[in-house]
N, CA, C and O atoms as a DFTB+ gen file, in Angstrom:
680 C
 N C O
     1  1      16.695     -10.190     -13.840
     2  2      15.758      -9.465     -14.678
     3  2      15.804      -7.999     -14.268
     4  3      15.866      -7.771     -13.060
     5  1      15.781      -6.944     -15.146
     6  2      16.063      -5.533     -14.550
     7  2      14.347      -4.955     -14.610
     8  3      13.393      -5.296     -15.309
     9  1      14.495      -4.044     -13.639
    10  2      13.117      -3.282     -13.405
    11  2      12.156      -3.054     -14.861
    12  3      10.973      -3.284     -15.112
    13  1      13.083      -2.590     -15.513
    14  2      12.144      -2.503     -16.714
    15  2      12.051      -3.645     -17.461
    16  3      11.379      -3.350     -18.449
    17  1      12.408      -4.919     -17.509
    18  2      12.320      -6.268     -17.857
    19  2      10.908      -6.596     -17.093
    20  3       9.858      -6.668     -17.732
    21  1      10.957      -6.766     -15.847
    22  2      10.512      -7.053     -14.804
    23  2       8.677      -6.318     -15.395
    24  3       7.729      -7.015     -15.756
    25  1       8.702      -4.876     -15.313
    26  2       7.444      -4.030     -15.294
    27  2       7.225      -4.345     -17.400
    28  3       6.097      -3.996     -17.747
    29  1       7.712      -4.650     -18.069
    30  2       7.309      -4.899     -19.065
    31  2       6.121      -6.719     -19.117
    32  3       5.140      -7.096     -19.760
    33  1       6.918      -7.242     -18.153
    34  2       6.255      -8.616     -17.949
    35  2       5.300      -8.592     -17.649
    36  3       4.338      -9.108     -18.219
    37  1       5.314      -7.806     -16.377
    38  2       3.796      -7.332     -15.460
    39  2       2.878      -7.093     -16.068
    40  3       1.785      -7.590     -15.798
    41  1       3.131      -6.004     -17.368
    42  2       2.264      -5.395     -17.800
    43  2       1.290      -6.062     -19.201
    44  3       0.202      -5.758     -19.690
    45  1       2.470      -7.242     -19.546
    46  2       2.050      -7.842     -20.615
    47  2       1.600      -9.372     -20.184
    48  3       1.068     -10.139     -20.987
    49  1       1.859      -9.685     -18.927
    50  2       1.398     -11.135     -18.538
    51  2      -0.216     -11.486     -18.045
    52  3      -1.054     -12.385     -18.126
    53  1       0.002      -9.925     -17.400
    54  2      -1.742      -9.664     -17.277
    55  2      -2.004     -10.813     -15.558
    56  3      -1.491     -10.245     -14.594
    57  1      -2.416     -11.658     -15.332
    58  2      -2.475     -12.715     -14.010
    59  2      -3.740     -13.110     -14.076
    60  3      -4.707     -12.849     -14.792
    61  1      -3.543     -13.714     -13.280
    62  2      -4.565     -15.279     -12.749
    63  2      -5.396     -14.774     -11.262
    64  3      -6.307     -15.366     -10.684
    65  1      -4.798     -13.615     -10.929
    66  2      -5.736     -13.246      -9.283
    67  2      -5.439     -13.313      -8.586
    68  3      -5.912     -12.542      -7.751
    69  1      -4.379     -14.251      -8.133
    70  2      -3.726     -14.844      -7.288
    71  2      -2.794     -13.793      -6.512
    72  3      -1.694     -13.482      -6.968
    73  1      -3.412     -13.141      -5.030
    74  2      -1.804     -12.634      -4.536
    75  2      -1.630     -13.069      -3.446
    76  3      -1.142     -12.366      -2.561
    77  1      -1.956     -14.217      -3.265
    78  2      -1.549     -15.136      -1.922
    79  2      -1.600     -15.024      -0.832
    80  3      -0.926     -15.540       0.060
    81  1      -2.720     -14.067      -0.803
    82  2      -3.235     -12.951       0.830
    83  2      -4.158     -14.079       1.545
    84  3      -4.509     -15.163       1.079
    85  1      -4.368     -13.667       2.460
    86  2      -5.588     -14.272       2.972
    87  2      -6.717     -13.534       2.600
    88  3      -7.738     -14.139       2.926
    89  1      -6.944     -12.438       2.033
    90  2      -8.276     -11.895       1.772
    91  2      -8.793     -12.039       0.743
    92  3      -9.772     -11.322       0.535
    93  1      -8.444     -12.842      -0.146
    94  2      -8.821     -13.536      -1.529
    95  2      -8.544     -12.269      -2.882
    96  3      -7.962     -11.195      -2.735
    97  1      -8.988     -12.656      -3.804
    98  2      -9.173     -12.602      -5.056
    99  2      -9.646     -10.712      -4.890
   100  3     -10.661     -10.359      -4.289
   101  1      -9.032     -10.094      -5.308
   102  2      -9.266      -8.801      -5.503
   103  2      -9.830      -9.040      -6.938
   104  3      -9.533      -9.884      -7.783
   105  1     -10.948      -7.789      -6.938
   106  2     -11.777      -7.670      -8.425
   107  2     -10.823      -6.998      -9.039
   108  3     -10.054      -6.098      -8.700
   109  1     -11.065      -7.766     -10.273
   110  2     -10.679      -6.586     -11.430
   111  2      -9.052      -7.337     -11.937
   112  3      -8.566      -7.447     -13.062
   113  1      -8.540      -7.745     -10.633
   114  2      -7.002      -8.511     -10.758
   115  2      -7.414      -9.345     -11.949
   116  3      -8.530      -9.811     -12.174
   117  1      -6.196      -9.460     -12.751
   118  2      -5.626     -10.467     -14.364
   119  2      -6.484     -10.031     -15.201
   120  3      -6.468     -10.847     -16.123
   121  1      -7.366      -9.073     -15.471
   122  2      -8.560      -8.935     -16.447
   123  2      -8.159      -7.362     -17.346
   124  3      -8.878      -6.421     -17.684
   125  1      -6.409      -7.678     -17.548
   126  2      -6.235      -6.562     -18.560
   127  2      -5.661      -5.459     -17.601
   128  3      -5.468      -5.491     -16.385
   129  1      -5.384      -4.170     -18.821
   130  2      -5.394      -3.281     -18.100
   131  2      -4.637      -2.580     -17.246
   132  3      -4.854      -1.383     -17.058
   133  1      -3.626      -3.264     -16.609
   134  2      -2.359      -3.301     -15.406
   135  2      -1.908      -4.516     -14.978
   136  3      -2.192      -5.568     -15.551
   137  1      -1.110      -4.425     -13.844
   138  2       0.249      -5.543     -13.817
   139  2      -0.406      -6.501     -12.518
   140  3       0.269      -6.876     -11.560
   141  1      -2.080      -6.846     -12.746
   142  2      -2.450      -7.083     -11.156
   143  2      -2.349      -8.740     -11.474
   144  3      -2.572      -9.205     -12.591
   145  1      -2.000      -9.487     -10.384
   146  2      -2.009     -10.840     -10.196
   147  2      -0.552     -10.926     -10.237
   148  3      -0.199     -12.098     -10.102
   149  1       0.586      -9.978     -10.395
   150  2       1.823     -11.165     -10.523
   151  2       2.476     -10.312      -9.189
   152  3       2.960      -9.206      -9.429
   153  1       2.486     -10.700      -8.133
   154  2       3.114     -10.111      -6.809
   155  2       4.071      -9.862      -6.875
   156  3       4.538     -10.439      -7.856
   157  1       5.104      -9.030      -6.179
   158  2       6.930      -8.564      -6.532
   159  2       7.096      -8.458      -5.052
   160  3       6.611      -7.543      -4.387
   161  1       7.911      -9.587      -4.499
   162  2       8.494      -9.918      -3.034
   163  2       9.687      -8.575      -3.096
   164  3       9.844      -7.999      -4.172
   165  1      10.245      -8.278      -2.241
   166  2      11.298      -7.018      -1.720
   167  2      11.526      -6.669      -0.619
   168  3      10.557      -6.808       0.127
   169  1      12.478      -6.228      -0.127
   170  2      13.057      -6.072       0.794
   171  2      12.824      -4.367       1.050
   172  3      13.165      -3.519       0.227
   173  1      12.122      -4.047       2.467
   174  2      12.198      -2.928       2.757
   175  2      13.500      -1.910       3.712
   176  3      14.037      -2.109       4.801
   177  1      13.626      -0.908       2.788
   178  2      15.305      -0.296       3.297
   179  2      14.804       0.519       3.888
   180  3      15.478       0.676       4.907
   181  1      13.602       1.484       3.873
   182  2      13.462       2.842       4.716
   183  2      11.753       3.064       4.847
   184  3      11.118       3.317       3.824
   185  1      11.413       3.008       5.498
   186  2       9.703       3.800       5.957
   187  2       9.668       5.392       5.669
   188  3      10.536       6.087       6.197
   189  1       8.963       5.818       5.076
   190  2       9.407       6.759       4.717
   191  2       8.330       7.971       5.348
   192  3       8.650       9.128       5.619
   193  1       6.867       7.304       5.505
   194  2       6.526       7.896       6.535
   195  2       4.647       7.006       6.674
   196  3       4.423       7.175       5.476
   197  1       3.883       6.590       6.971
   198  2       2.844       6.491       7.531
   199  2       2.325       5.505       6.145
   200  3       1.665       4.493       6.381
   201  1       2.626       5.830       4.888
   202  2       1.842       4.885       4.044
   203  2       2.533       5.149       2.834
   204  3       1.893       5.906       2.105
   205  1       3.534       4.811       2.413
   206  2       5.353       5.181       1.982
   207  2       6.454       4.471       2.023
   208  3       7.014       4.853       3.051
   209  1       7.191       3.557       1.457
   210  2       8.187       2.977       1.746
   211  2       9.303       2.853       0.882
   212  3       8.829       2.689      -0.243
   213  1      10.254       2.847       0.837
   214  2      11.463       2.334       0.116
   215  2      11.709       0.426       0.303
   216  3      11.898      -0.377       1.217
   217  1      11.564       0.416      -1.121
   218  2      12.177      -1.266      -0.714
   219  2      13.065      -1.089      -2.297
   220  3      12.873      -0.424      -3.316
   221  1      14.520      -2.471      -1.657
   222  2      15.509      -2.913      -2.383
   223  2      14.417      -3.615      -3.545
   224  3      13.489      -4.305      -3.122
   225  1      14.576      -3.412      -4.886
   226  2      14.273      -3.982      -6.196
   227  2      15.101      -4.234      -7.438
   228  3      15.255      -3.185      -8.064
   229  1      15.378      -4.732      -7.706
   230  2      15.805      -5.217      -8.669
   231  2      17.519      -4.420      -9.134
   232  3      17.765      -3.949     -10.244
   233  1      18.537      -4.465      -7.899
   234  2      19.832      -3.924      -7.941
   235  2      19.530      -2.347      -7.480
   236  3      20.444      -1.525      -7.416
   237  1      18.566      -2.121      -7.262
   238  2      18.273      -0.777      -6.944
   239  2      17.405      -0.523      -5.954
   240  3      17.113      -1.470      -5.224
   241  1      16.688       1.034      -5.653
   242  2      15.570       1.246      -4.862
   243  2      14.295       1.455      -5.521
   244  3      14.146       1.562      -6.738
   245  1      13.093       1.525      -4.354
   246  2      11.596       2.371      -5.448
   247  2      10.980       2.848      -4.493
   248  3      11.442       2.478      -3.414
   249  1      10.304       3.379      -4.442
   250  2       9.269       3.888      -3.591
   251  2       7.937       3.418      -3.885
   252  3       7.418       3.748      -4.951
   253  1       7.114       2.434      -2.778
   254  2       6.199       2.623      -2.978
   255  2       4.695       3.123      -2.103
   256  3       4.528       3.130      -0.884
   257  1       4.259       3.300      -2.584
   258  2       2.664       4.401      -1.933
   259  2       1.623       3.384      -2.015
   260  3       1.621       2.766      -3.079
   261  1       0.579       2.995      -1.010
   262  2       0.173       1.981      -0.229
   263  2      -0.797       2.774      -0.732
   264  3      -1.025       3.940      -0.409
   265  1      -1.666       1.761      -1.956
   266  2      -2.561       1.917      -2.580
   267  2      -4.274       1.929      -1.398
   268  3      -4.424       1.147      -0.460
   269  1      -5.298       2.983      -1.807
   270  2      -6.169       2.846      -1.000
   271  2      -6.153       3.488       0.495
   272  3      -7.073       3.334       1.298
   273  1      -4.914       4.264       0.756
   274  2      -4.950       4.580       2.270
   275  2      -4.022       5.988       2.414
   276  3      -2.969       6.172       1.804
   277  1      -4.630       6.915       3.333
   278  2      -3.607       7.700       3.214
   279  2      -3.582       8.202       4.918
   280  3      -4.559       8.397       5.640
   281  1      -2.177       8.326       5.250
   282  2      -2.268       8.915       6.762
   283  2      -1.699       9.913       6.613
   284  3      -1.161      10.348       5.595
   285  1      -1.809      10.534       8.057
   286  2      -1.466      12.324       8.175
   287  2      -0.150      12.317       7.646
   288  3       0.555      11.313       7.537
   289  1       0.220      13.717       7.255
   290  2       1.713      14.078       6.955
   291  2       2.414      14.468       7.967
   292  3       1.977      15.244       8.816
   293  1       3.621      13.948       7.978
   294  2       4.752      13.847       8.456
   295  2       5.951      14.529       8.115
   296  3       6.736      15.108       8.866
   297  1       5.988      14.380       6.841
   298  2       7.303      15.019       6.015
   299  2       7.062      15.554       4.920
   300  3       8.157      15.504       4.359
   301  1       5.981      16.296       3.863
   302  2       5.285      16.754       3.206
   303  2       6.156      18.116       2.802
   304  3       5.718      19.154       3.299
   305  1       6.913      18.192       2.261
   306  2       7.667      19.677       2.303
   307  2       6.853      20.879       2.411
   308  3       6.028      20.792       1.502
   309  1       6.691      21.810       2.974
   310  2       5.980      22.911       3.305
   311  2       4.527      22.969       4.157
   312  3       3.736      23.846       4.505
   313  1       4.631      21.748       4.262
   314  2       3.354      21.286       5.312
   315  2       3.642      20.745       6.713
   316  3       4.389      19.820       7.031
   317  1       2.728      21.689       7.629
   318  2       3.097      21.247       9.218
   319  2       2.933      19.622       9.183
   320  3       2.385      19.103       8.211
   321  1       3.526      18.669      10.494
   322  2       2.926      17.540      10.916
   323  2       1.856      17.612      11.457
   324  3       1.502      18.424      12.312
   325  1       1.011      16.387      10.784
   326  2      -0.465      16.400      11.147
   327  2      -0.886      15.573      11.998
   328  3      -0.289      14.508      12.158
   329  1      -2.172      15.944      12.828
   330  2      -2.780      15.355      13.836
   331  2      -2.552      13.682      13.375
   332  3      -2.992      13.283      12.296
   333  1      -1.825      12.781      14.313
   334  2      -1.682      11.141      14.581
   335  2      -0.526      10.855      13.902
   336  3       0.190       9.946      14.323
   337  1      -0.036      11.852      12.325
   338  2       1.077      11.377      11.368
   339  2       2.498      10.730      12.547
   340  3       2.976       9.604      12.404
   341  1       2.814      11.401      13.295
   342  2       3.895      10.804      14.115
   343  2       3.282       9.117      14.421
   344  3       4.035       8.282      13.919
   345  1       2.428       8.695      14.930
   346  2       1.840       7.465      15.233
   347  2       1.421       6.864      14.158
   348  3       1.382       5.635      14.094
   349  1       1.069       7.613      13.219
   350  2       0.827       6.722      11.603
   351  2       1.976       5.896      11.535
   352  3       1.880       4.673      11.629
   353  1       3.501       6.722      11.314
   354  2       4.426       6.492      11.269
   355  2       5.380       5.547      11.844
   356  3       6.422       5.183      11.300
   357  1       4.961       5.193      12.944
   358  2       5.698       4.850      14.106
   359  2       4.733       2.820      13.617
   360  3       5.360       1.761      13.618
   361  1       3.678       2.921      13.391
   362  2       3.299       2.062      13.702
   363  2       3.429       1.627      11.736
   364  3       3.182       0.425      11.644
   365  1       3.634       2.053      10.736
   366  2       3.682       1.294       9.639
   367  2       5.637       1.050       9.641
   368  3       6.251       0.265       8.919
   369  1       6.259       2.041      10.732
   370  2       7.715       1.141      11.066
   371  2       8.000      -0.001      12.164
   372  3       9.068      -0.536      12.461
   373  1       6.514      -0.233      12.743
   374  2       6.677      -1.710      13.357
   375  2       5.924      -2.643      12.324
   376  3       6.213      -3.831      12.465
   377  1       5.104      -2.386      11.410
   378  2       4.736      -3.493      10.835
   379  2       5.676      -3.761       9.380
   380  3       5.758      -4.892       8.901
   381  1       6.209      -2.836       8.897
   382  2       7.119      -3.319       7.897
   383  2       8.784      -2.978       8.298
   384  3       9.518      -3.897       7.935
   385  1       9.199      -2.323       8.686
   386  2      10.477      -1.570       9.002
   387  2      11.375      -3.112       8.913
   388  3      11.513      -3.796       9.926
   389  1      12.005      -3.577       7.430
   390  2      13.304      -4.389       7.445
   391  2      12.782      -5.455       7.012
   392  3      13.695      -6.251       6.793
   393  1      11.804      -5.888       6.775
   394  2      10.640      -6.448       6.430
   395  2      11.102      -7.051       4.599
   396  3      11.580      -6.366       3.694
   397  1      10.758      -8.423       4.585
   398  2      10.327      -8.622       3.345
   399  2       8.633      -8.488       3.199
   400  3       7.771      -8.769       4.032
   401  1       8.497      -7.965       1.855
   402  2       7.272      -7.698       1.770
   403  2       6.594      -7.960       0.395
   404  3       7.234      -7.891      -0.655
   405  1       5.341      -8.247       0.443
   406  2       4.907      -8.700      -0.770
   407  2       4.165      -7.460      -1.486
   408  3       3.284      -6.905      -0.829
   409  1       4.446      -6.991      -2.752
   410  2       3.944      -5.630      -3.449
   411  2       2.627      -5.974      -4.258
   412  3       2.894      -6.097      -5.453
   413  1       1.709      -6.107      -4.062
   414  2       0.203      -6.568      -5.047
   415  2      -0.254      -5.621      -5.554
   416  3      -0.904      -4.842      -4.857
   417  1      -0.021      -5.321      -7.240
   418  2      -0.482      -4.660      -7.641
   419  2      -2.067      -4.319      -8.773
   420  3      -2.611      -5.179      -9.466
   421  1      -2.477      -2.925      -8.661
   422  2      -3.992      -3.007      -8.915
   423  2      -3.724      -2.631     -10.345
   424  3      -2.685      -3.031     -10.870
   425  1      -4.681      -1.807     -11.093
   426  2      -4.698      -1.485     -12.493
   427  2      -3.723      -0.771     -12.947
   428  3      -3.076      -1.265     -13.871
   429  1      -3.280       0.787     -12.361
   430  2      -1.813       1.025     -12.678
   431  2      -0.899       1.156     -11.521
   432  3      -1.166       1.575     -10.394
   433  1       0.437       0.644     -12.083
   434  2       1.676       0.337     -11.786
   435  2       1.983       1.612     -10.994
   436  3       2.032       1.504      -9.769
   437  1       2.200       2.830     -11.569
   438  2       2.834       3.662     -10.968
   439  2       2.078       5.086     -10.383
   440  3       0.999       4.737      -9.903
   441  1       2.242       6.412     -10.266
   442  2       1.860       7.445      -9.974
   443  2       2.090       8.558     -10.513
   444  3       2.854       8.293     -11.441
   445  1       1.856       9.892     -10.500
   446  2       2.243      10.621     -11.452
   447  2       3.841      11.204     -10.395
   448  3       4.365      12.253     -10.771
   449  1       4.380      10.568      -9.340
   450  2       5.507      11.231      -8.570
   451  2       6.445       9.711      -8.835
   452  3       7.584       9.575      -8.389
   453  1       5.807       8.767      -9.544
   454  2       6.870       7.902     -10.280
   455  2       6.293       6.781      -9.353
   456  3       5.915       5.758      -9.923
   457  1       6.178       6.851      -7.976
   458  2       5.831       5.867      -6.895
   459  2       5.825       4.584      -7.452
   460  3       5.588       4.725      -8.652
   461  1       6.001       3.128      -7.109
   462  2       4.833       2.499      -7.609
   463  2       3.577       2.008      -6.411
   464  3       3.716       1.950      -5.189
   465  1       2.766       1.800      -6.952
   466  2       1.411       2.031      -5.890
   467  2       1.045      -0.153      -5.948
   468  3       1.119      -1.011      -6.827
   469  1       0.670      -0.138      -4.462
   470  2       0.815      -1.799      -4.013
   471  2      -0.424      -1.575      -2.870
   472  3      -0.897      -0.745      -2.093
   473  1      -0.581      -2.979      -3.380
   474  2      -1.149      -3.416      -1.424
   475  2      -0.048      -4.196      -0.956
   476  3       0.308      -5.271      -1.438
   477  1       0.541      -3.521       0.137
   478  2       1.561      -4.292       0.558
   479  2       1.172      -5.294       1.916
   480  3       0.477      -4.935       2.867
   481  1       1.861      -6.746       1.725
   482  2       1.790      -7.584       2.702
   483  2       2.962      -8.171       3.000
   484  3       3.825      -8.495       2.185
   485  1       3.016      -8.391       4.877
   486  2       3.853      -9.170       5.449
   487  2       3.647     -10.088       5.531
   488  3       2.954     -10.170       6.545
   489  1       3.796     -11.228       5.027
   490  2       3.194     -12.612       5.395
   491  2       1.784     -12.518       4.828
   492  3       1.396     -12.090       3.741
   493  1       1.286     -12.909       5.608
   494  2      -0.272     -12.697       5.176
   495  2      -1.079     -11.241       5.700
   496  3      -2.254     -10.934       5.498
   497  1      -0.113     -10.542       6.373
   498  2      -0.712      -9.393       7.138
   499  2      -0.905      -8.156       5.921
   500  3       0.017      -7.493       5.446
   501  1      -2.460      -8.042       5.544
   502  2      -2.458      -6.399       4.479
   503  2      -2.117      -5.396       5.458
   504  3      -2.870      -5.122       6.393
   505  1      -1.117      -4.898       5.288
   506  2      -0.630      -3.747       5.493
   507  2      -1.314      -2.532       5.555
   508  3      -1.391      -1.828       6.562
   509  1      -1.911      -2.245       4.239
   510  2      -3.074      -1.106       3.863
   511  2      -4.083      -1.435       5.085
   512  3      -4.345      -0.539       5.887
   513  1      -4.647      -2.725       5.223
   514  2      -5.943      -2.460       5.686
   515  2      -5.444      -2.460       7.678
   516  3      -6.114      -1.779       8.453
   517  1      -4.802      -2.912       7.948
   518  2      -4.380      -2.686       9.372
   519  2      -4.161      -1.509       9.710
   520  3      -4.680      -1.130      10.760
   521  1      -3.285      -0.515       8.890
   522  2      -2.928       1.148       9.049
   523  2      -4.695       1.475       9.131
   524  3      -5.017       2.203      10.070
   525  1      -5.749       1.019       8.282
   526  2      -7.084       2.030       8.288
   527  2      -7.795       0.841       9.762
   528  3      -8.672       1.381      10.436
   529  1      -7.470      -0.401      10.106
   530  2      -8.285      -0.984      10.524
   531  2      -7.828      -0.421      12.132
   532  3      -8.728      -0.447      12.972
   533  1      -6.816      -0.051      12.452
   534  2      -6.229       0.147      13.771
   535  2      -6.046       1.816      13.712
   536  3      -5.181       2.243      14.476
   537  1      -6.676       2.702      12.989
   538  2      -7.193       4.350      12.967
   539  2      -5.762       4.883      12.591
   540  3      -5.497       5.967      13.112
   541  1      -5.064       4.493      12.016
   542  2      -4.050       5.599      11.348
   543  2      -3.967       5.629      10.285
   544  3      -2.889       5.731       9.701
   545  1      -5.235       5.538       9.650
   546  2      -5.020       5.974       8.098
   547  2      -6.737       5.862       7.262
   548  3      -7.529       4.936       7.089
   549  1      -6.732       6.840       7.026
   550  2      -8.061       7.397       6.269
   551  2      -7.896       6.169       4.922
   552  3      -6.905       5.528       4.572
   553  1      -9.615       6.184       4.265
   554  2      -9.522       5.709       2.970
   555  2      -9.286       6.692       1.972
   556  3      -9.526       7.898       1.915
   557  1      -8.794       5.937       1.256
   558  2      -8.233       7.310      -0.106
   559  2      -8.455       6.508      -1.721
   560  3      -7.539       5.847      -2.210
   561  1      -9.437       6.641      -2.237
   562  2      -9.806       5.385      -3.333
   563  2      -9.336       6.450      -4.595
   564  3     -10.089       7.423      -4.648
   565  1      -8.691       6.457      -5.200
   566  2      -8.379       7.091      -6.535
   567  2      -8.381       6.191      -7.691
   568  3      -7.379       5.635      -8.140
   569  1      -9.503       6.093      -8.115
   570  2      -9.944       5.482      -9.508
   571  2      -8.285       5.504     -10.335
   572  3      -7.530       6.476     -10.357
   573  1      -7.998       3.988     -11.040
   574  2      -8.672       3.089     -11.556
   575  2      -8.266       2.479     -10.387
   576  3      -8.324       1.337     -10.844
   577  1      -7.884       2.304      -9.198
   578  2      -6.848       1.417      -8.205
   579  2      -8.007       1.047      -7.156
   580  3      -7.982       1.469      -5.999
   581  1      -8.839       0.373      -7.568
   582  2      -9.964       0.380      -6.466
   583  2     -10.517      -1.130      -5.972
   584  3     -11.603      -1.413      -5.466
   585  1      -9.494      -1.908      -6.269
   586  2     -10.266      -3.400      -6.280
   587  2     -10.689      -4.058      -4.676
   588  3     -11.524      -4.878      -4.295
   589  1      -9.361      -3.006      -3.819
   590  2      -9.856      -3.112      -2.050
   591  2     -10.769      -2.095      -1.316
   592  3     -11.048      -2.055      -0.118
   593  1     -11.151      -1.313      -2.290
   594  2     -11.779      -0.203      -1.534
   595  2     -12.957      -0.532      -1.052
   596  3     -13.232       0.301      -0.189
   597  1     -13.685      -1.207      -1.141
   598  2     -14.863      -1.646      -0.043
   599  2     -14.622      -2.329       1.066
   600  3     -15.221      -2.133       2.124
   601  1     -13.687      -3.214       0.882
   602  2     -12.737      -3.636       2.075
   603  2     -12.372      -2.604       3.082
   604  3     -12.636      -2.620       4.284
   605  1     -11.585      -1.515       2.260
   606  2     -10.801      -0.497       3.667
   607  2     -12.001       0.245       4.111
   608  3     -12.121       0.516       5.305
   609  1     -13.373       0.780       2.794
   610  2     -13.886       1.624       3.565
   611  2     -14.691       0.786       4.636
   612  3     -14.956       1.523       5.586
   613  1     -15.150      -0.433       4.808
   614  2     -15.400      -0.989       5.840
   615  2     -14.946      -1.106       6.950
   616  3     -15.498      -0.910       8.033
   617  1     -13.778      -1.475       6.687
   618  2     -12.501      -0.854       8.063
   619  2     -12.594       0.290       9.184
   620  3     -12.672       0.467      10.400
   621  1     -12.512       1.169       7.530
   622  2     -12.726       2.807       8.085
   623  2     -13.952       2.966       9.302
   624  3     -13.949       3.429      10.443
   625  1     -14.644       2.539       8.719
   626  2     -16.183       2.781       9.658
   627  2     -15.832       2.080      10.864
   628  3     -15.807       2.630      11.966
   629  1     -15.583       0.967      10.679
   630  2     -15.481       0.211      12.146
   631  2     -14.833       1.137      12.950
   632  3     -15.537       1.517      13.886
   633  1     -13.543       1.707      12.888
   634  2     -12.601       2.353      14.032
   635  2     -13.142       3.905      13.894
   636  3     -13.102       4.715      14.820
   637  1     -13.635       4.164      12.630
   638  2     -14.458       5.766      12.947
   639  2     -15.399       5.246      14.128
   640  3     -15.458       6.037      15.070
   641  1     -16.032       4.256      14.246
   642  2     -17.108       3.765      15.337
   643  2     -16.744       3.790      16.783
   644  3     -17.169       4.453      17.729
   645  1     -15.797       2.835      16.665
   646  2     -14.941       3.021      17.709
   647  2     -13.723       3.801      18.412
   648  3     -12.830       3.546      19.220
   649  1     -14.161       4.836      17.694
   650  2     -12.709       6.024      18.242
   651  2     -11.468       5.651      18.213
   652  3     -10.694       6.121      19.047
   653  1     -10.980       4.640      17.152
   654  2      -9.657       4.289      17.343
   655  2      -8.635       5.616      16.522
   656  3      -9.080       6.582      15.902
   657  1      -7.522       5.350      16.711
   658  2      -6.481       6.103      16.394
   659  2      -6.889       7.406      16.079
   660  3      -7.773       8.028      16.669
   661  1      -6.271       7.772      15.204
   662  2      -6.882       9.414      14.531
   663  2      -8.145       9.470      14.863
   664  3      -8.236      10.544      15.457
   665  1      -9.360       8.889      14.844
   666  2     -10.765       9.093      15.005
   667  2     -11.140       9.862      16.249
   668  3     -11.956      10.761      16.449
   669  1     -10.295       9.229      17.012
   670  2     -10.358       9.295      18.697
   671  2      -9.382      10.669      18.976
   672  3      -9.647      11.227      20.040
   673  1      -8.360      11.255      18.222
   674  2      -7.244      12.120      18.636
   675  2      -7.155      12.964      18.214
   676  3      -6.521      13.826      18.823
   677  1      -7.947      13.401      16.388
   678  2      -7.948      14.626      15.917
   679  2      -9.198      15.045      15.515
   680  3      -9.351      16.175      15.051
């Protein structure tokens, strides 16, 4: 099936809720609107930096941007590296780096830099919420993509509480 086969399905199959996480049923998933409930397994080729990835899709590459979370910059063209981004980095290339990974997507598919935007999981591990739950990565909720955001900002607070990562360093 080619990418645009593939994102035409998504968009017209609509889903059932289902993204096989352990954190259940995201709101808003199969109820119209975007490609949420039908998960897209892939293979990750490059980390690209803190909440960012390249994965193999469909004979090709994509980039996608880890819906709900954003860590310091790293590689930002014209922007210094920011306070923890090296450790943002370092630690979303031990949890996905080569990684099959599961892409769960919210209301829209993509971004205005083409991205496509996911909660990404290893197994059962959310990705998004470990980068905010272990302090390298702020919440970042940009309407309509919001079905985990009470989730991460809960996160957030916990390790803002506890001085973890960035909280504790910048």
């Amino acid at each position: 099936m080619t990418l645009l086969a593939l994102l035409v399905y998504l968009l017209l199959a609509g889903g059932d809720g289902e993204d096989g996480g352990s954190t259940g049923t995201a709101a808003g998933e199969g109820r119209g609107g975007g490609p949420a409930g039908r998960p897209v397994t892939a293979q990750v080729v490059r980390v690209v930096d803190g909440d960012t990835i390249e994965v193999a899709l469909d004979g090709g590459t994509d980039d996608v941007r880890y819906i709900g979370v954003d860590t310091p910059e790293t590689v930002k063209p014209g922007e210094p590296v920011q306070c923890y981004g090296p450790e943002a980095s370092e630690f979303n290339h031990e949890l996905v780096d080569g990684e099959t990974v599961r892409l769960v997507f919210d209301r829209e598919l993509r971004d205005v830099y083409d991205r496509l935007l996911a909660y990404v999981y290893v197994g059962d591990r959310f990705v998004n919420a470990a980068l905010v739950r272990e302090g390298y990565a702020r919440t970042l909720e940009i309407p309509p993509n919001t079905s985990r955001a009470d989730q991460l900002a809960t996160l957030e607070q916990r390790a803002g509480e506890h001085g973890l990562g960035l909280w504790g360093a910048c």
